[in-house]
C-alpha positions in Angstrom: 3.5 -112.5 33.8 5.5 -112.0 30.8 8.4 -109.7 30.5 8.2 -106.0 29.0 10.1 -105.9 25.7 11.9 -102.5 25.5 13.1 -100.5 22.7 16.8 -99.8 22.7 16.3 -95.9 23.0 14.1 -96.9 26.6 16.6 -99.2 27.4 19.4 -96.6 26.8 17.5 -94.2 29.5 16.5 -96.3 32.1 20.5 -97.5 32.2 21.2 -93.9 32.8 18.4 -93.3 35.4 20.1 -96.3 37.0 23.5 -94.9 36.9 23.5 -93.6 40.2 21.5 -95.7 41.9 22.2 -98.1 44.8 20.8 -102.0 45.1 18.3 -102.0 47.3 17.9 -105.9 46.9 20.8 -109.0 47.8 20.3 -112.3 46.5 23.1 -114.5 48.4 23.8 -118.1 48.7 20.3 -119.4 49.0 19.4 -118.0 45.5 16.6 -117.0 44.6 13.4 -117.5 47.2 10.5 -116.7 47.3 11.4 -114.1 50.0 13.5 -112.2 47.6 11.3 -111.9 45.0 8.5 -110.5 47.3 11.2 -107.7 48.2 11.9 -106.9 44.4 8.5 -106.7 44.2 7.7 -104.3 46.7 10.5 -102.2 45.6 9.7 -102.2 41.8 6.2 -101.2 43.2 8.0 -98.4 45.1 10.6 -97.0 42.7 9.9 -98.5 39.2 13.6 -98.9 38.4 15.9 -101.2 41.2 19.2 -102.6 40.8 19.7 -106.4 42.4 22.6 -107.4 43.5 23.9 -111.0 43.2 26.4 -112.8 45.3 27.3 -115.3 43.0 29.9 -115.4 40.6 28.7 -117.9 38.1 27.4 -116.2 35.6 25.0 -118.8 34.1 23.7 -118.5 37.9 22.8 -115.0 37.7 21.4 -114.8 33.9 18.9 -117.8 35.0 17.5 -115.5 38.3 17.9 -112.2 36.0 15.4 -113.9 33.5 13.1 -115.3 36.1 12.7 -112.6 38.2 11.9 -110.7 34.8 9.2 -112.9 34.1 7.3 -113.4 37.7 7.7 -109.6 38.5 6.7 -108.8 35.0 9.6 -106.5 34.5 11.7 -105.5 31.8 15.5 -106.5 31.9 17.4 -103.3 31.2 21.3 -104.7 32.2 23.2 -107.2 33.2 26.4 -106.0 33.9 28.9 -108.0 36.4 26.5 -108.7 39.6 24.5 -105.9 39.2 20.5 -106.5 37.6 18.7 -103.5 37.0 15.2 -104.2 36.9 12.4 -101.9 35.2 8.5 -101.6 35.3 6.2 -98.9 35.3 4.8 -97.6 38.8 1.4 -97.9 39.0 -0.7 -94.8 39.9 -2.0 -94.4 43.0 -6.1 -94.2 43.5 -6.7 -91.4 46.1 -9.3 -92.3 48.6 -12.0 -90.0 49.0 -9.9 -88.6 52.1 -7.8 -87.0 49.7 -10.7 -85.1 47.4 -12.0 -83.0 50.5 -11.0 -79.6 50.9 -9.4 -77.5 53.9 -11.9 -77.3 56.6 -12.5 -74.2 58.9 -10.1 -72.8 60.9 -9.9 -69.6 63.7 -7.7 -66.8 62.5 -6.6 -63.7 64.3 -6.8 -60.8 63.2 -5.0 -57.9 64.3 -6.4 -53.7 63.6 -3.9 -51.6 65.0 -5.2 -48.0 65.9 -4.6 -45.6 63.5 -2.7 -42.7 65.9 -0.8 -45.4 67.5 -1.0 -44.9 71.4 -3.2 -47.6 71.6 -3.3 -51.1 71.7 -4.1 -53.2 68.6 -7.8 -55.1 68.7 -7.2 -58.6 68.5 -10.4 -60.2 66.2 -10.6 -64.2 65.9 -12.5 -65.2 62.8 -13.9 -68.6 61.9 -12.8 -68.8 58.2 -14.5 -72.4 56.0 -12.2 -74.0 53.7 -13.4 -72.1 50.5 -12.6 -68.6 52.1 -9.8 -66.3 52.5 -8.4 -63.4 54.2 -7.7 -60.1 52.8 -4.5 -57.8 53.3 -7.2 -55.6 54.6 -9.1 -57.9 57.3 -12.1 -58.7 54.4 -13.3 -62.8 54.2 -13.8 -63.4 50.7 -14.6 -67.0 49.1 -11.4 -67.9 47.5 -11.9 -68.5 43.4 -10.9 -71.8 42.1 -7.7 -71.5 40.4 -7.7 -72.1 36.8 -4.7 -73.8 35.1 -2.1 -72.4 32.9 -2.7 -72.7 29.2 0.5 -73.0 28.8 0.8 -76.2 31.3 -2.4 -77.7 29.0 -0.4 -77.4 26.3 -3.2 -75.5 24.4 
């Protein structure tokens, strides 16, 4: 995979996004194996953005792994600065599984009608309410409307 060319301005704001973030990868003495870049991998897939630590202090040594874990992770090199990589490329969206498209399903509620002069005790109702209804202040089931976005959020 080749590397992701960035624009100075993107490269400018992924270093600050990485400003404050920790390495979550360690290349040591062994260099770079095919171990490590699996991890890098996984956590670009995570986080998009990773800083890479290297424990090597040539620096020809970590300018060779900064480039070729650029180009088999298909990242973008945002910095090099002392052992510290930082690594960017853009997180994948996830696909939901049809799982995550159903709605709420039905549920018992109880519901509670005190008595109006107040020396007795309150009726205790259980209601099977489906995913599409809801429950009035007042005790009513209604079929809950489907919520329409803002127009400012659309951008309309």
């Amino acid at each position: 995979m080749p590397a992701i060319q960035l624009t100075p301005a993107e490269r400018k704001a992924h270093r600050a996004d990485a400003h404050h973030l920790d390495p979550v990868v360690m290349i040591g003495g062994e260099g770079l194996t095919p171990a490590v870049t699996k991890e890098a991998d996984a956590a670009l897939k995570a986080h998009g953005l990773i800083k890479v630590r290297v424990f090597s202090d040539e620096r020809e040594t970590r300018e060779t792994i900064f480039a070729t874990l650029c180009e088999q992770l298909g990242a973008a090199p945002v910095q090099h600065i002392g052992k510290l990589l930082v690594l960017w490329r853009p997180v994948e969206p996830k696909e939901k599984t049809p799982d995550e498209h159903r709605q709420a399903g039905p549920r018992v509620v109880k519901i509670l009608k005190f008595s109006k002069s107040g020396n007795h005790r309150a009726q205790v109702k259980k209601l099977t309410v489906l995913g599409n209804q809801r429950i009035t202040s007042g005790g009513i089931v209604k079929r809950a409307k489907e919520r329409l976005p803002s127009k400012k959020k659309l951008g309309d």
